[in-house]
MILOZA-880369 format. One record per residue (C-alpha): x, y, z; residue number from 1. Coordinates in pm, 1 decimal. Layout:
BEGIN
<site <X, Y, Z>, NUM>;
...
END
This chain:
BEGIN
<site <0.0, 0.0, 0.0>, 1>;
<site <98.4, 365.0, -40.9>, 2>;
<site <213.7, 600.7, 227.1>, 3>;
<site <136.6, 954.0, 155.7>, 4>;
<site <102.9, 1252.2, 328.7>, 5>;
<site <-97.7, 1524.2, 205.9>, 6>;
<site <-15.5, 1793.8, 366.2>, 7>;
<site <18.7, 2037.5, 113.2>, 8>;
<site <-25.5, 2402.2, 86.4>, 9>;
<site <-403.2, 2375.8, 70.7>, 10>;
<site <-395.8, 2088.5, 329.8>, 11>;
<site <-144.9, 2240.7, 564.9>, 12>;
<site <-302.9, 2541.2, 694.5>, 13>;
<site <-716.1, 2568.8, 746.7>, 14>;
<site <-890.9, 2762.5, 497.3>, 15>;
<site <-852.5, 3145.6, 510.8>, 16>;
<site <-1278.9, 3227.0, 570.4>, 17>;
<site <-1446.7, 3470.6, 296.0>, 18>;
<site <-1454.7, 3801.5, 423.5>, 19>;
<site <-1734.0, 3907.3, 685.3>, 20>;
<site <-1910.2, 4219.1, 712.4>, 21>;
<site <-1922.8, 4173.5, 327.0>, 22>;
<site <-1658.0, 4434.7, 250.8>, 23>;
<site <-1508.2, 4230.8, -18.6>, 24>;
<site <-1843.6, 4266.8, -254.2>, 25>;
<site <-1894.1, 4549.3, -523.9>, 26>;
<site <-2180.0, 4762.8, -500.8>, 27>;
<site <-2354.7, 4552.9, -767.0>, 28>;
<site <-2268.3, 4191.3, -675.6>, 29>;
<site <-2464.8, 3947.1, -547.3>, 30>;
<site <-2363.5, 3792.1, -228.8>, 31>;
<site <-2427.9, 3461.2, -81.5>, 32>;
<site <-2541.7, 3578.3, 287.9>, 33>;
<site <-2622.2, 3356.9, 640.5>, 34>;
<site <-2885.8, 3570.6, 791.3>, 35>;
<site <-2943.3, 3507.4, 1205.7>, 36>;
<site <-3243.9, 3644.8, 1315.2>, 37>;
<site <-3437.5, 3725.3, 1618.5>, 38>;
<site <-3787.0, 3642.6, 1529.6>, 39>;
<site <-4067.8, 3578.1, 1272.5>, 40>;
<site <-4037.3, 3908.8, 1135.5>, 41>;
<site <-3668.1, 3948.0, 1062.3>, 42>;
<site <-3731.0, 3586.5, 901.2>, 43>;
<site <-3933.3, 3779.1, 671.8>, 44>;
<site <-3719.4, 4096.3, 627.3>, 45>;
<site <-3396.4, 3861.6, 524.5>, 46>;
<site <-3649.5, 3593.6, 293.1>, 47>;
<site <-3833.9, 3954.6, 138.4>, 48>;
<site <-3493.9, 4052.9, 35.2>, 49>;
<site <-3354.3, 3731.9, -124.2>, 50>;
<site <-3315.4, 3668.8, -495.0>, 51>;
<site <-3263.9, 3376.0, -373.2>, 52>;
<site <-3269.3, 3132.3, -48.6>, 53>;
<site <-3030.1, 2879.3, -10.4>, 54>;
<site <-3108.6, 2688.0, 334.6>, 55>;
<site <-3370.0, 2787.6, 538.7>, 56>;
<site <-3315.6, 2602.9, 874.4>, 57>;
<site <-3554.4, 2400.2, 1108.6>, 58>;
<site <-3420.6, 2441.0, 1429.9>, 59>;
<site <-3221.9, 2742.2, 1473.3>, 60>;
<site <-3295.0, 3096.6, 1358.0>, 61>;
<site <-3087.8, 3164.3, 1019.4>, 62>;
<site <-3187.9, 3153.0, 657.7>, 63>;
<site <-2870.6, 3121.8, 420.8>, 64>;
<site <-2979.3, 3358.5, 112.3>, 65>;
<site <-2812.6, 3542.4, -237.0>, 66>;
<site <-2937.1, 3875.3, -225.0>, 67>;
<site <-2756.7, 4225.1, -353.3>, 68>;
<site <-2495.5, 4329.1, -160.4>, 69>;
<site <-2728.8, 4650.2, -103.7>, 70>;
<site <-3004.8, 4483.1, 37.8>, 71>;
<site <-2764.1, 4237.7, 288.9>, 72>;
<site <-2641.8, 4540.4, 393.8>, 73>;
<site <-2986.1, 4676.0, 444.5>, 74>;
<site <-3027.3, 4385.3, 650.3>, 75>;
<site <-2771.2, 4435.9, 891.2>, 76>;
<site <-2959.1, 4721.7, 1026.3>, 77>;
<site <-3272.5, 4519.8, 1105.1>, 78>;
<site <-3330.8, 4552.4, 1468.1>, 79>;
<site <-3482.5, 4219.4, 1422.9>, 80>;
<site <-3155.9, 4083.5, 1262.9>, 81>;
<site <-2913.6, 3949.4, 1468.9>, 82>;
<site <-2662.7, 3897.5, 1197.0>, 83>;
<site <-2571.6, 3920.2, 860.2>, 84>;
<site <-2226.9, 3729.4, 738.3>, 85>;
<site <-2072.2, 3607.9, 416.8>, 86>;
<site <-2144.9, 3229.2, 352.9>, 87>;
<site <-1742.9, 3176.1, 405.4>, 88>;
<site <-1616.2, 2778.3, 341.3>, 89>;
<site <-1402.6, 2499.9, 553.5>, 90>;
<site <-1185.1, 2252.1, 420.9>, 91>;
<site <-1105.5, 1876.1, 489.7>, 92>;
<site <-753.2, 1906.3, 765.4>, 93>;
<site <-547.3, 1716.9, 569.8>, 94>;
<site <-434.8, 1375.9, 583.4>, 95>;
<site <-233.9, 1088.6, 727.1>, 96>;
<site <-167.3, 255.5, 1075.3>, 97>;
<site <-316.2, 193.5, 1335.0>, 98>;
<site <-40.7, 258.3, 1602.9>, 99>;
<site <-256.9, 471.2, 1720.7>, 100>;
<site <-524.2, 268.8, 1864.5>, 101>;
<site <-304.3, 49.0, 2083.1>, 102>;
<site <-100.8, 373.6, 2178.5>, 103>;
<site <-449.5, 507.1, 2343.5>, 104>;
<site <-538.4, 167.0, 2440.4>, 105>;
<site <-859.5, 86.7, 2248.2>, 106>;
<site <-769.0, -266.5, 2239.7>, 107>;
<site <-806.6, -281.5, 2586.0>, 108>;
<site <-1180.2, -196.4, 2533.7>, 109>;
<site <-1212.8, -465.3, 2238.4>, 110>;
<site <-1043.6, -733.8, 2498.3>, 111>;
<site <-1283.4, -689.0, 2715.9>, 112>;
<site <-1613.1, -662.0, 2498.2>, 113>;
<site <-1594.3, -285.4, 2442.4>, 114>;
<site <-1718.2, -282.7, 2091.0>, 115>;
<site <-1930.9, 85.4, 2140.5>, 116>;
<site <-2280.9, -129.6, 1990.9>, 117>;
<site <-2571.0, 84.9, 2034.3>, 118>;
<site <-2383.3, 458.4, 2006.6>, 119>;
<site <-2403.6, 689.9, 1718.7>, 120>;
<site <-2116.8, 856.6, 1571.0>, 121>;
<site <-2164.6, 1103.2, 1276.7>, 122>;
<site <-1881.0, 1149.7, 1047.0>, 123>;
<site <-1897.1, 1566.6, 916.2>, 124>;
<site <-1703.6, 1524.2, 640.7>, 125>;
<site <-1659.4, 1431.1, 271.4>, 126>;
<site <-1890.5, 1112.8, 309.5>, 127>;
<site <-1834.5, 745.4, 348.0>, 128>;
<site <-1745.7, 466.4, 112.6>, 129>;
<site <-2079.4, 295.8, 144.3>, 130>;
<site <-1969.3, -18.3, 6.4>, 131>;
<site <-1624.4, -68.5, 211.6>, 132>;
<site <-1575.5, -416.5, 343.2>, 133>;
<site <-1431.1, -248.9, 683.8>, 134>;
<site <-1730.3, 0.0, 727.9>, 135>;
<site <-2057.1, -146.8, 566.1>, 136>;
<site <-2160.2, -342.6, 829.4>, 137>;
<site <-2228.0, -41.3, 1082.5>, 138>;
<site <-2346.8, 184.9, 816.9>, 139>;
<site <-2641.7, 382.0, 934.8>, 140>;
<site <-2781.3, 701.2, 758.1>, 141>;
<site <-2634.2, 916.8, 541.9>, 142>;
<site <-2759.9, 1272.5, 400.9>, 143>;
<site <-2516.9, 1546.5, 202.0>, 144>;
<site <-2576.4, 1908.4, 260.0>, 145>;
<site <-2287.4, 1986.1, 29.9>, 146>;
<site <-2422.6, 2264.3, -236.3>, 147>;
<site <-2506.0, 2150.5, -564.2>, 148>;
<site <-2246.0, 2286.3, -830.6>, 149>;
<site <-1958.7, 2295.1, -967.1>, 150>;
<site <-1614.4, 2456.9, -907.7>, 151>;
<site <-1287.6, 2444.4, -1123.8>, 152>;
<site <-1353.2, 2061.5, -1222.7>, 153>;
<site <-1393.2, 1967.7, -877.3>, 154>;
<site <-1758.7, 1806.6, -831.9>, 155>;
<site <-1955.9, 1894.5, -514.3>, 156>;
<site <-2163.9, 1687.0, -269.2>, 157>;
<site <-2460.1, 1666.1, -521.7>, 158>;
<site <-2437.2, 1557.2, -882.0>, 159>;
<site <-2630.0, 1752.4, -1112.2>, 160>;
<site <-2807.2, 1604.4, -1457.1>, 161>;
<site <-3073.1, 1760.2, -1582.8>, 162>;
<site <-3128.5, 2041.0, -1394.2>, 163>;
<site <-3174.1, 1808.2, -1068.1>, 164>;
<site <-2994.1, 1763.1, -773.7>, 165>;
<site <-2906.1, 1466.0, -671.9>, 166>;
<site <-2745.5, 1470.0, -310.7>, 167>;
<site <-2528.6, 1154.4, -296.7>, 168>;
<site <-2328.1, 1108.1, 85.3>, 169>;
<site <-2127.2, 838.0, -60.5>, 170>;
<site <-1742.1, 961.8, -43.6>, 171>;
<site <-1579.5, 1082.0, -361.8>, 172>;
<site <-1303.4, 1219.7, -198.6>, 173>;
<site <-1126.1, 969.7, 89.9>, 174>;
<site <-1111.4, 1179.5, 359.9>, 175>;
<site <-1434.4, 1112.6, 522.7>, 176>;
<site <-1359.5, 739.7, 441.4>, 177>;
<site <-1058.0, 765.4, 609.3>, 178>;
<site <-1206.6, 942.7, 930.2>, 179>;
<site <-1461.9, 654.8, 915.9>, 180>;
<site <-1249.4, 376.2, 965.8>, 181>;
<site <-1044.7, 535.6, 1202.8>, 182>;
<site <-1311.1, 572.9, 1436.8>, 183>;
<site <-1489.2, 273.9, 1368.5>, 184>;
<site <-1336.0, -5.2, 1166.4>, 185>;
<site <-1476.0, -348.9, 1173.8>, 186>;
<site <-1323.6, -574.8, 1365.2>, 187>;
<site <-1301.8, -830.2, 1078.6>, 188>;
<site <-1032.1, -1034.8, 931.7>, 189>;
<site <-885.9, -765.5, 692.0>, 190>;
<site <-790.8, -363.5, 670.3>, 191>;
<site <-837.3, -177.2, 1015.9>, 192>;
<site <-966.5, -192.9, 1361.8>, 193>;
<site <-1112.0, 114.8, 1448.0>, 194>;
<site <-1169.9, 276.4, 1789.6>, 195>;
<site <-1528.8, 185.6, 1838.2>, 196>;
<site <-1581.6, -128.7, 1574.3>, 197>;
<site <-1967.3, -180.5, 1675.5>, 198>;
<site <-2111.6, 176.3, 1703.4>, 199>;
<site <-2357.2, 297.5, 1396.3>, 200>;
<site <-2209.8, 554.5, 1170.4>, 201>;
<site <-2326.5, 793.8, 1006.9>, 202>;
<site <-2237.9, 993.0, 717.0>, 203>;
<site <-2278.6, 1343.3, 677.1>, 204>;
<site <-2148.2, 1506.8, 394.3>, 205>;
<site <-2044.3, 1908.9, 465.4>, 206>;
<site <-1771.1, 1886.1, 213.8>, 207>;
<site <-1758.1, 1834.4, -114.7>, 208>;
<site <-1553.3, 1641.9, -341.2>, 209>;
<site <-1277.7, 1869.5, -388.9>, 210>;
<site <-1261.9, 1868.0, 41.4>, 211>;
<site <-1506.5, 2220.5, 89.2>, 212>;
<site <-1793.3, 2278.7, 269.8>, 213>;
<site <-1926.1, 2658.0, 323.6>, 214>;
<site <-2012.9, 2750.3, 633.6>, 215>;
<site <-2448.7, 2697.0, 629.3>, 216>;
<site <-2352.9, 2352.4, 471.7>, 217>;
<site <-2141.8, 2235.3, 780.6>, 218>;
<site <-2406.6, 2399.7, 959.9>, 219>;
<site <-2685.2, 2232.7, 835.6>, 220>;
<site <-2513.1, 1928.5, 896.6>, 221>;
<site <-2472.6, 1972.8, 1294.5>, 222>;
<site <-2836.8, 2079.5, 1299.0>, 223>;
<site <-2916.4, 1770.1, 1134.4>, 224>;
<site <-2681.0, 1585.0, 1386.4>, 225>;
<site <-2872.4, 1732.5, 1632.5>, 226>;
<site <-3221.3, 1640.6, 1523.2>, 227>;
<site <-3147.8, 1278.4, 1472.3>, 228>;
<site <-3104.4, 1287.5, 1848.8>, 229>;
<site <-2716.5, 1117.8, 1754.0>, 230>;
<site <-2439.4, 1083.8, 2053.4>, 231>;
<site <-2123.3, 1227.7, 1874.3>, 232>;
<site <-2017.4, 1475.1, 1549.5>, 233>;
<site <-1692.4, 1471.2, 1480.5>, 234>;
<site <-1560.0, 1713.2, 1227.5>, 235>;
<site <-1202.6, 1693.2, 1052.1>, 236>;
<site <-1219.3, 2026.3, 917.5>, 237>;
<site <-1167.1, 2396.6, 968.2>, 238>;
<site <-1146.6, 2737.1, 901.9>, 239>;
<site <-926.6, 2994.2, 1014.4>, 240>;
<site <-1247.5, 3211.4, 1114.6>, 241>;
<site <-1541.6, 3143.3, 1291.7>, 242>;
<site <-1935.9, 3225.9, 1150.8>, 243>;
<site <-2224.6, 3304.0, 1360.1>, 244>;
<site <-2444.4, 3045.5, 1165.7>, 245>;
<site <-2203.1, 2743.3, 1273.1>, 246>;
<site <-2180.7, 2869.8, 1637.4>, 247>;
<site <-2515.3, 2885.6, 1641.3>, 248>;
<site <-2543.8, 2496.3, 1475.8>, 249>;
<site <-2309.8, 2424.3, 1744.2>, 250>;
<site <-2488.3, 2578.9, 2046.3>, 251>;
<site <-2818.7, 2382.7, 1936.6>, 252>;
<site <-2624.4, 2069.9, 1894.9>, 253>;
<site <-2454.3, 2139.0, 2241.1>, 254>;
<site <-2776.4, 2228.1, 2406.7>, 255>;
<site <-2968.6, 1886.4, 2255.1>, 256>;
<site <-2667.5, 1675.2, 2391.5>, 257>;
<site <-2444.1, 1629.3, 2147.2>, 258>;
<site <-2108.1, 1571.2, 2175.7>, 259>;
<site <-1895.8, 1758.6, 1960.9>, 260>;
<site <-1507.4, 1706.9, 1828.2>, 261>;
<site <-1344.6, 1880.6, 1599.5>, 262>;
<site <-988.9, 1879.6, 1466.5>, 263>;
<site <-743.5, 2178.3, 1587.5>, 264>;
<site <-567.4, 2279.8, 1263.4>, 265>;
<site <-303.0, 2179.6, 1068.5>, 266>;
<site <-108.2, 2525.6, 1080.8>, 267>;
<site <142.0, 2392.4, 1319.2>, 268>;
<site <436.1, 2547.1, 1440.0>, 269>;
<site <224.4, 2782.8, 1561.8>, 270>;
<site <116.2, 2940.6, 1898.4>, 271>;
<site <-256.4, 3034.7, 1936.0>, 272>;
<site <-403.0, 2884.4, 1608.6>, 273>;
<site <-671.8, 2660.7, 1688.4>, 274>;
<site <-909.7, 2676.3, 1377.6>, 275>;
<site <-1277.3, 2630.1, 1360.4>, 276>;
<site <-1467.6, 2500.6, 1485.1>, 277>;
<site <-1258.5, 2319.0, 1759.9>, 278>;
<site <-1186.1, 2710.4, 1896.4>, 279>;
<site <-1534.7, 2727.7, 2011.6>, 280>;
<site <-1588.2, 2649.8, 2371.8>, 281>;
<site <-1862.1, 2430.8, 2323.3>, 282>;
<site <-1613.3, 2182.1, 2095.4>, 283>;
<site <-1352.9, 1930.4, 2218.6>, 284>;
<site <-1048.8, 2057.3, 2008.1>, 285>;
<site <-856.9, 1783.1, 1957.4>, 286>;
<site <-411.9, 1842.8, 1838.5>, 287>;
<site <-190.4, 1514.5, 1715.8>, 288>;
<site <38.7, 1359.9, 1818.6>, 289>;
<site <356.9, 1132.7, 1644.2>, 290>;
<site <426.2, 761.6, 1763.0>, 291>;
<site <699.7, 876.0, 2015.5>, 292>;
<site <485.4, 1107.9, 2206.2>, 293>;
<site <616.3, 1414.5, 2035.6>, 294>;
<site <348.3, 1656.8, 1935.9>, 295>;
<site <287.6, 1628.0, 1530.4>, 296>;
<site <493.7, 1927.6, 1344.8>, 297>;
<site <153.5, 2007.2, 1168.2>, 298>;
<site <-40.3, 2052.9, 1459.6>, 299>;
<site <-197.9, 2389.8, 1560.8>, 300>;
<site <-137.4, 2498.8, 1933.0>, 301>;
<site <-394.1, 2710.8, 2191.5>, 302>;
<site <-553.9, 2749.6, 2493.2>, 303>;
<site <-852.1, 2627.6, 2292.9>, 304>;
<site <-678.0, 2293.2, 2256.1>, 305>;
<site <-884.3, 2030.4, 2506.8>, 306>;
<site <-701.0, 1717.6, 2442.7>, 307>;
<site <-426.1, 1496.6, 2226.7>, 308>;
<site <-436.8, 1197.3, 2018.8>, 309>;
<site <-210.0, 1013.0, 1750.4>, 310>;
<site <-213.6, 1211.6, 1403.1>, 311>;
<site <65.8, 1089.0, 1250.2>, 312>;
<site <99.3, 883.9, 953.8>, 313>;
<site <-231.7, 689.5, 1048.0>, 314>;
<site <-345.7, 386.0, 840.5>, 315>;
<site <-702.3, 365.3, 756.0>, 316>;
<site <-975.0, 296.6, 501.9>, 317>;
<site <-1020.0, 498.4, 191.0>, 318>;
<site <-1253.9, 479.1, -81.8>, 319>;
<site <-1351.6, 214.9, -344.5>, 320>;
<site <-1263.8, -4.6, -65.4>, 321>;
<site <-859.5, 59.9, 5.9>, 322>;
<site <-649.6, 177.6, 258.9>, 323>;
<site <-399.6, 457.1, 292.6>, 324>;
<site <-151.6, 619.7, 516.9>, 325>;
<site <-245.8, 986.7, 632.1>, 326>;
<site <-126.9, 1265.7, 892.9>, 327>;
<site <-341.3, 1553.7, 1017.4>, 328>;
<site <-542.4, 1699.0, 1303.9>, 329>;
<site <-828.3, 1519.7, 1097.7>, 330>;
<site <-718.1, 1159.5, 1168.9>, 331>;
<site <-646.0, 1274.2, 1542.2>, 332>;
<site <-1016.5, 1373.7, 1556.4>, 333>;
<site <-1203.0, 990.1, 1501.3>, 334>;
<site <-959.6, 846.5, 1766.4>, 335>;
<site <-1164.0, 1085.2, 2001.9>, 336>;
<site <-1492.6, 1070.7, 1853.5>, 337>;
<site <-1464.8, 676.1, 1874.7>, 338>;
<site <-1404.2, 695.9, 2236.1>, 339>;
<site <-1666.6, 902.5, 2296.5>, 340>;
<site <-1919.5, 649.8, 2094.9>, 341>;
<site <-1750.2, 363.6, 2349.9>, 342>;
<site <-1843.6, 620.2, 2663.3>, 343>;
<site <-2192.6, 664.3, 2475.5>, 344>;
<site <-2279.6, 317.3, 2456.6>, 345>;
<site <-2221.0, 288.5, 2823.7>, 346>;
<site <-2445.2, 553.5, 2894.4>, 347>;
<site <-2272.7, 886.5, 2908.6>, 348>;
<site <-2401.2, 1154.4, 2711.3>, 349>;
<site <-2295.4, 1497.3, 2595.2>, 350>;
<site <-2070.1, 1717.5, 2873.0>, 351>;
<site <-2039.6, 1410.6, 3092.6>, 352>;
<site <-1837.0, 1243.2, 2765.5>, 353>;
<site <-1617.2, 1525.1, 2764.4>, 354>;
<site <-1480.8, 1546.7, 3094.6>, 355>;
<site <-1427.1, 1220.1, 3142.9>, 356>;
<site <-1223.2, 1205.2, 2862.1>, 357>;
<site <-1013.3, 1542.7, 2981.5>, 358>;
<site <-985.5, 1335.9, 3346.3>, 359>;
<site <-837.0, 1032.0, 3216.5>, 360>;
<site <-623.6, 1191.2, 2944.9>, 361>;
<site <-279.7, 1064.9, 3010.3>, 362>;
<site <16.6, 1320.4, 3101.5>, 363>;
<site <245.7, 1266.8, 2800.9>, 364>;
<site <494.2, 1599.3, 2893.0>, 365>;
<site <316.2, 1805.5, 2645.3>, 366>;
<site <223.2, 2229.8, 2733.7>, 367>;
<site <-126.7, 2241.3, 2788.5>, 368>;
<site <-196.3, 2477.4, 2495.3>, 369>;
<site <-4.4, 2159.9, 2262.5>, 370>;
<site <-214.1, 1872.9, 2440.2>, 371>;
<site <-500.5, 2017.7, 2690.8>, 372>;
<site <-563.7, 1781.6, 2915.8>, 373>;
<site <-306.4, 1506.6, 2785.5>, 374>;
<site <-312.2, 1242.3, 2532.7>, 375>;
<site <-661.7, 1003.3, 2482.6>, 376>;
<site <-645.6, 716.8, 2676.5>, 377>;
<site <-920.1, 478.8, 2574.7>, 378>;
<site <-860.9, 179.2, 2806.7>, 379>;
<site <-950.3, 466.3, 3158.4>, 380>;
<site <-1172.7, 660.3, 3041.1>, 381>;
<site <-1388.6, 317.3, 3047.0>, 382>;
<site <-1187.0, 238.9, 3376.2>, 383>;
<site <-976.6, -5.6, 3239.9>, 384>;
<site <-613.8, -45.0, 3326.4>, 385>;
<site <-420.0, -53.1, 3024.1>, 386>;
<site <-286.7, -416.0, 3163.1>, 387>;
<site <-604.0, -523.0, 3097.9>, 388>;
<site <-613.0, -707.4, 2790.1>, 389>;
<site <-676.7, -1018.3, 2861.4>, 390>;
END
C-alpha cells in the first residue's frame, strides 16, 4: 500500500474564511449571505430581500440567502436581525496505521467486549465509502448538505443532470472514508480496527468532493446531527475564522446533547491557532500527536486545545474499498470521537463524555496549549487499566 502525506499548501493550513461584514463585494454583486435572526419578522425581512434562499433552517434561527450586496447590507440594520455574514467555506484538515489505537489503548476496550454497539457517531465530512468491506456493516444514515455545483472541475456533494440535484453522501473524496475507519473499523479479518468497531455511523457530507464545505452547509449538517437525536459529530475540518451560523449549529447541537469534536488545525508550528470550529468552547479541540509522544509538526497549538491523540501517519480505510496512510489533526479527531461512541454506549451523554475524557487523558509531557488535558487514553476513560487485555 501507499504512504502519503498530504499535507500540502491547501492541506497544511485551514482555509482562510471569505470576508465578513461583506466588505469584499462590489456595489452591484450578489452575495451569498447567512442571515441570524431574532424572530418571525426578521425571518421575513432577510427571505423579502432574497433573490434567492439557499437553506432555510428548522431548528435554529438563520436563513442562508443570495441577495444584492445593497439589500444584505440593508439587513444588517434590522433591529430584528441578529446577523448578517458572508457564507465563508471549511476545508477537509489534511491527511495521514493503526499505532494509534493500541497507543491510546482501544484494544483494551475490544479485549474486554468494548465494541461501542448501540452509540451513534456522525462522520462531518466528505462522506463514506458505502460499500467498504471495513465499514458497511455499521453503516447507518447518510444525508449530504454539500451545495449543488460545480467549481474548477472539482464536483460537489450533489451531482447535477438535468437540472436536478441529486445529493449523494457516498465519499468521492477519501477523507471522510478515512475518518470513518479510524473511528470505527470493523473488527473483521482484513484492513483496520477502528476505535469503536460496533457503534452505527453515520455519514454526513459538509464537504464536497474537492474537500469544501461553506459555512451553512457544515451547519446544516450539525443541525441535522442534532435532530437525529445522535451521541457524537466529529468534524475533521476547519477554518481559520469562525461564523455566527455554525456557532449557532453548534450551540443547538450542544444544548440537545451532542457531543462535539473537531480537529485543531493543521497550521502547526504555531502558537494560538486553533481553527474552527474546535476554537469554540462548546467543541472538544482535539491536536496530534507522532508515535513517540512528540506533538505532530503540523499541529496547531492554543488554549482552545482540550485534548491529544495520535495524528501521525495513520493507516485507515479509503474509498472504493482501500487503505492509505495519512497525517493531520483530521485523523487525530475519530480516535476521540470513537471513544466518545464507546463512553456513549455505556451511557454517558454529551458534557459528561467530555470530561471524562479530559480526566483520564494521560500526562504525556506536552504544554497544555499543545495537548489540553493530555493524550486520549481509551482503556480509563472506560476504567480499564491498560494491563487489561486479557
Amino acid at each position: 500500500m501507499s504512504r502519503r502525506s498530504v499535507l500540502k499548501a491547501a492541506g497544511a493550513s485551514v482555509a482562510t474564511a471569505a470576508a465578513s461584514g461583506l466588505a469584499a463585494a462590489k456595489p452591484g454583486d450578489t452575495v451569498e449571505v447567512n442571515v441570524g435572526f431574532k424572530s418571525e419578522s426578521g425571518r421575513q425581512k432577510a427571505l423579502s430581500a432574497a433573490d434567492e434562499v439557499v437553506r432555510d433552517f428548522n431548528s435554529i434561527d438563520v436563513v442562508t440567502m443570495r441577495a444584492s450586496k445593497q439589500a444584505a447590507k440593508g439587513l444588517e440594520n434590522n433591529p430584528n436581525v441578529r446577523y448578517v455574514e458572508q457564507n465563508g467555506t471549511m476545508h477537509a484538515l489534511a491527511e495521514s496505521l493503526p499505532w494509534g489505537q493500541e497507543r491510546v489503548d482501544s484494544d483494551v476496550l475490544h479485549a474486554n467486549g468494548e465494541l461501542g454497539s448501540g452509540a451513534d457517531v456522525a462522520i462531518l465530512d466528505t462522506g463514506i465509502d458505502d460499500d467498504h468491506p471495513d465499514l458497511t456493516d455499521k453503516l447507518g444514515a447518510g444525508k449530504a448538505f454539500a451545495t449543488c455545483k460545480t467549481k474548477g472541475g472539482c464536483r460537489f456533494g450533489a451531482k447535477k443532470a438535468n437540472n436536478t440535484c441529486n445529493y449523494s453522501w457516498t465519499d468521492d473524496n477519501n477523507h471522510g472514508t478515512h475518518c470513518a475507519g479510524i473511528a470505527a473499523g470493523d473488527n473483521n479479518s482484513q484492513g483496520v480496527v477502528g476505535a469503536a468497531p460496533d457503534v452505527t455511523l453515520h455519514a454526513v457530507k459538509v464537504l464536497d468532493g474537492c474537500g469544501s464545505g461553506s459555512f451553512s452547509d457544515i451547519a446544516a449538517g450539525v443541525e441535522y446531527v442534532a435532530d437525529q437525536g445522535w451521541d457524537v459529530g466529529s468534524m475533521s475540518l476547519g477554518g481559520s475564522s469562525g461564523s455566527s451560523a455554525l456557532k449557532d449549529a453548534v450551540q443547538y447541537a450542544t444544548n440537545n446533547g451532542v457531543f462535539l469534536v473537531a480537529a485543531a488545525g493543521n497550521s502547526g508550528p504555531c502558537t494560538d491557532c486553533v481553527g474552527y470550529p474546535a476554537a469554540y468552547s462548546e467543541v472538544m479541540a482535539v491536536s496530534s500527536t507522532a508515535s513517540d509522544d512528540s506533538l505532530s509538526d503540523f499541529s496547531s497549538t492554543g488554549p482552545e486545545v482540550d485534548i491529544a491523540a495520535p495524528g501521525t501517519d495513520i493507516y485507515s480505510s479509503v474509498a472504493n474499498g482501500g487503505y492509505d496512510t495519512y497525517s493531520g489533526t483530521s485523523m487525530a479527531t475519530p480516535h476521540v470521537a470513537g471513544v466518545a461512541g464507546q463512553l456513549a454506549s455505556n451511557g454517558t451523554t454529551g458534557s459528561n463524555i467530555r470530561s471524562t475524557l479530559a480526566n483520564s487523558a494521560e500526562n504525556i509531557g506536552l504544554a497544555s496549549n499543545e495537548s489540553g488535558a493530555g493524550l486520549l487514553d481509551a482503556a480509563a476513560a472506560l476504567g480499564y487499566d491498560s494491563s487489561d487485555s486479557t
